[in-house]
C-alpha positions in Angstrom: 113.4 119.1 90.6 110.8 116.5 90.9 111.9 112.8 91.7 108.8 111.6 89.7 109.7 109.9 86.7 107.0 111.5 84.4 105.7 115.2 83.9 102.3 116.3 82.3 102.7 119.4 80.5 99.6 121.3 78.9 99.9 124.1 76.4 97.1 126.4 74.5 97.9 128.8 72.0 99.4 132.1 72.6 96.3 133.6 70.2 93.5 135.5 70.8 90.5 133.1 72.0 87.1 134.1 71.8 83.6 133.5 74.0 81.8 130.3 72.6 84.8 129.3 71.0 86.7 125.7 72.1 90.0 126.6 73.2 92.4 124.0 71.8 94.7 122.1 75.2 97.6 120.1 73.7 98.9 117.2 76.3 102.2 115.6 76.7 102.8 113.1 79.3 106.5 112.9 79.5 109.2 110.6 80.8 111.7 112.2 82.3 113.6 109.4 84.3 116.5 108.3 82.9 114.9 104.5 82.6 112.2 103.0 79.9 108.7 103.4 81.4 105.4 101.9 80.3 102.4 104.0 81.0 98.9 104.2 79.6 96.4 106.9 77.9 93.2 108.2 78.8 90.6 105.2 78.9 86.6 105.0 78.7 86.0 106.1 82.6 89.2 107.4 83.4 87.9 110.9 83.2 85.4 110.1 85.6 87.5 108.4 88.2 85.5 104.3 87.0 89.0 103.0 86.3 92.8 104.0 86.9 94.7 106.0 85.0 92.2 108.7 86.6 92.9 111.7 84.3 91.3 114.4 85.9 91.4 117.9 84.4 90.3 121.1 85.8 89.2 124.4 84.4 88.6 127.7 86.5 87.7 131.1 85.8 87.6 134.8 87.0 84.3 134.3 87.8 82.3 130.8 88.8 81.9 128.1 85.7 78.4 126.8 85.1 78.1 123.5 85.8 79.5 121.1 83.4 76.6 118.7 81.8 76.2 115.4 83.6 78.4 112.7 81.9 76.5 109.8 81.9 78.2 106.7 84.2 78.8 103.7 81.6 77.6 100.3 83.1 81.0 98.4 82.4 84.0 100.0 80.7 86.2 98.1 78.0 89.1 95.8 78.5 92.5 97.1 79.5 94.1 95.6 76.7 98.4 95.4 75.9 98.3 97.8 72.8 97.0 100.4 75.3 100.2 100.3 76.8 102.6 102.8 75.9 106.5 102.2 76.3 108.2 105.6 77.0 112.5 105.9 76.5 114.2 108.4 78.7 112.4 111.9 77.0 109.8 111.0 75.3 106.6 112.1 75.1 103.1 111.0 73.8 99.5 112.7 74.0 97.3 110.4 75.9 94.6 111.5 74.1 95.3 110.6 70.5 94.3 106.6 69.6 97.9 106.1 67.5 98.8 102.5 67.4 95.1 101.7 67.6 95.4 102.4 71.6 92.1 103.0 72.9 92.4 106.7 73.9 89.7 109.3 74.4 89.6 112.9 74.6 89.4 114.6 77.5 85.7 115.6 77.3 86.1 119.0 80.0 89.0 120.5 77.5 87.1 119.4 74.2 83.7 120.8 75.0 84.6 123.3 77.3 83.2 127.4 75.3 84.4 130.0 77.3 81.5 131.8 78.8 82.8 134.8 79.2 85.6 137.3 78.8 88.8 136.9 81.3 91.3 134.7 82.1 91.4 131.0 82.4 93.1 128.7 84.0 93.6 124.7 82.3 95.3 122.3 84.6 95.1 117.8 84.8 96.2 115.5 87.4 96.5 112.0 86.7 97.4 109.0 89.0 97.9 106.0 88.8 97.9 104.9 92.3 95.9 102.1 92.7 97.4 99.0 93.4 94.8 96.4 92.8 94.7 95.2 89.3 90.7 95.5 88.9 90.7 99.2 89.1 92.3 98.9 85.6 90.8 96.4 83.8 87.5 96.8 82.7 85.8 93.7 82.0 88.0 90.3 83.6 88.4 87.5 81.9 89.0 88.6 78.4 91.4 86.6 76.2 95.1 88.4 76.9 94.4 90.2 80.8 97.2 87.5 82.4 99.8 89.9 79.6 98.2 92.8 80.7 98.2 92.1 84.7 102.0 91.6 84.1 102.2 95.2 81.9 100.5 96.8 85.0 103.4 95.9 87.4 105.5 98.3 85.1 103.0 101.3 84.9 105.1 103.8 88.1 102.7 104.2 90.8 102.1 108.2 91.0 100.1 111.5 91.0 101.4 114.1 88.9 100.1 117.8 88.5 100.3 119.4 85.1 101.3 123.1 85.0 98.9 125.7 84.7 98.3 126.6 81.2 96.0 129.8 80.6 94.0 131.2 77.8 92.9 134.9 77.7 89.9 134.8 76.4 88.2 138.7 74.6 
């Protein structure tokens, strides 16, 4: 058993999948400590490693992937703001990629435009940390009406870097 207080567990469905077709990734970031945790989705640049949480997710193949497109680097990224936060009991779950509450969450562009080139089997997995200890990496733009609230907020976001499982989609 893991002493980390939070899992990320990814899961496809068990159908058929098809080449050129999206394959659908469902995300659940978990709690599993027996203490309230606060703990935040994925942001404009956290895909791309501009600001923590870094979600970082991965796809592989029987054979090489092309190249995914260049993602174009943003010049600034938006404001860590407290709604983005979200408050976890002992258990539960949320899908940092869905906006509820009006957080500002994105989808994780390498699952939502990934087409499966080819037949075979592939593999789906995400790491995210949230490592960083200097309150910049976070933010976005400083100075915005409300960052002293989230600075505070931040202290309560576990310090970590957690591995998904493997989830895999056989693609005909």
């Amino acid at each position: 058993m893991s002493d980390l207080p939070l899992a990320v567990v990814l899961s496809i469905p068990a159908v058929p999948h098809r080449v050129g077709a999206p394959i659908p990734v469902s995300i659940e970031v978990k709690n599993i400590s027996d203490r309230t945790l606060w703990m935040i989705g994925v942001m404009d640049g956290s895909e791309l490693g501009l600001r923590y949480p870094h979600y970082q997710p991965r796809i592989t193949g029987s054979q090489p992937l092309p190249s995914p497109e260049p993602t174009p680097l943003p010049d600034m990224v938006a404001p860590l703001r407290i709604i983005d936060f979200r408050q976890l009991a002992p258990g539960e779950g949320f899908d940092p990629t869905d906006p509820q509450h009006e957080a500002a969450y994105l989808p994780l562009s390498t699952f939502v435009n990934f087409r499966p080139p080819s037949p075979g089997r592939y593999e789906f997995r995400l790491t995210i940390s949230t490592e960083s200890r200097e309150n910049e990496e976070w933010l976005g733009i400083m100075g915005y009406p409300g960052w002293e609230a989230v600075v505070e907020r931040l202290a309560e976001v576990p310090r970590l870097r957690i591995e998904s499982n493997v989830a895999v989609a056989e693609v005909q």
